[in-house]
C-alpha angles and dihedrals in degrees: 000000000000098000094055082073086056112018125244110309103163143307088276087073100041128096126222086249090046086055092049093047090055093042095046090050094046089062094056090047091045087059090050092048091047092050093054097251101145117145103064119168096226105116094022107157091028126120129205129201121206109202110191118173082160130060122261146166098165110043097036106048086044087059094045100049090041088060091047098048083057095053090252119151103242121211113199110206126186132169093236105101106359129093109281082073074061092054099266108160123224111250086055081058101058093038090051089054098040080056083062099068091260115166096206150343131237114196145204122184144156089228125088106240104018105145091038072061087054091050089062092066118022124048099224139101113288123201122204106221088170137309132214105290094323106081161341107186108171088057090048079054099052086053105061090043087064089048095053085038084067111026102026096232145049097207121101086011122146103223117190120202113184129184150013089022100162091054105040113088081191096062089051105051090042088052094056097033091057097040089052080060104051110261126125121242133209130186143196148183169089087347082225094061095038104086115213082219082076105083085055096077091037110279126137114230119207125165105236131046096228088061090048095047101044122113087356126157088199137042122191112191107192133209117252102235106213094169096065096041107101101190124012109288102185131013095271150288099296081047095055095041096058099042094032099017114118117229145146093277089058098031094059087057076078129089107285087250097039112134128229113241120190123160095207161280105066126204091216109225096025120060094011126011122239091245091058092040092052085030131117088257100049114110094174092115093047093050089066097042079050096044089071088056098049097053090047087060092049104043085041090055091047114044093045111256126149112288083257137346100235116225130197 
């Protein structure tokens, strides 16, 4: 696997085998996790730094559980209260770290391209945990897990992504992870917020929701992402939820059987209603139960361990 020799940077760099070894590996991970297995010696002696210059709740508890669950040694930062409030770059961060004995890095951070940047000056694995607007690949990741959890595959499927797309690093790096394996992606919007440069990485661009939705096997809700937006991009919010809101009406323009995606958080009311969100096709639960499995995979593959530790 090519990124093992990297970390994992982001879809673009992964290979259709590198997806299935992670997912297949999440999945024996998930049972463990389901049957209540949860401190494994796998990465026992390793220490893992989580370095977040951007809120979370999601990501980084996931990646924090999944070390721990390894038997990984897990380090928190945040910027409150260390060097970089005193002007510490950071590249100086990382090295300092790095000076500590650390095994890999897992960053967050507002700019695009951020852990390519690491790369540049520790040789350790680096894992992407979202940057700026260009990807977040282990979510990307969990996602397609819960797909395959329900379909099986991930081949021939119709997959819908609706929303905030150009500024949404999850929407790229699902467009071009499904279609690496072989779904195909459709996306719609605001067309103020649905890049052209989309199609270049595989996605299907239609102008109404309703024509991207229908006879879909997946549905992806986004988070508008108010924060990045640097002038109004659509009416407003009210606007937004009744002509891109997902609700019953749209969602039933899907296959009888199609799933509801949503990376969290969700604004209830506007991108999704709170009937489809609670409702019998929603997996959003089961994407951050998923989310601790697929991190394990990852930080297993990369720092080395066994394929699996085998439990009886």
């Amino acid at each position: 696997m090519m990124f093992k020799n990297y970390g994992l940077l982001g879809i673009e760099h992964l290979e259709k085998e590198d997806i299935e070894e992670i997912l297949d590996l999440a999945f024996v991970y998930k049972d463990y996790i389901n049957k209540g297995i949860k401190k494994l010696s796998t990465l026992r002696g390793k220490s893992i730094v989580n370095l977040f210059y951007e809120p979370s709740t999601r990501t980084k508890n996931s990646f924090e559980l999944a070390a721990k669950y390894l038997g990984a040694n897990v380090i928190n930062f945040t910027t409150q209260g260390s060097s970089v409030q005193k002007g510490e770059i950071l590249k100086d961060t990382v090295i300092t770290l790095t000076a500590m004995g650390i095994d890999a890095v897992v960053i967050r951070h507002n700019m695009s391209g951020t852990p390519m940047y690491l790369k540049k000056y520790i040789n350790l694995p680096v894992i992407n945990a979202g940057d700026g607007m260009h990807e977040h690949p282990t979510q990307a990741l969990l996602d397609m897990m819960t797909v395959k959890e329900y379909k099986g595959t991930l081949k021939g499927l119709k997959v819908a992504i609706i929303g905030d797309i150009v500024h949404s690093r999850v929407a790229k790096s699902n467009i071009i992870g499904f279609s690496k394996m072989g779904s195909k992606v459709y996306i719609a919007g605001p067309c103020t917020l649905v890049p052209e440069i989309a199609k270049k990485f595989g996605a299907i661009v239609k102008n109404n929701v309703e024509e991207a939705v229908e006879g879909a096997d997946v549905v992806m809700g986004l988070r508008l992402q108010l924060e990045r937006q640097k002038k109004n991009l659509f009416p407003s919010t009210g606007e937004y939820a009744k002509y891109y809101g997902i609700n019953s009406k749209v969602l039933n323009l899907a296959k009888q059987d199609a799933l509801l995606l949503h990376p969290g958080p969700v604004n209830r009311e506007i991108e999704l209603t709170s009937e489809v969100m609670d409702g019998e096709k929603s997996c959003i639960r089961e994407q951050v139960t998923n989310g601790v499995a697929i991190r394990m995979a990852v930080l297993n593959l990369l720092l080395g361990g066994k394929e699996y530790e085998k439990v009886i």
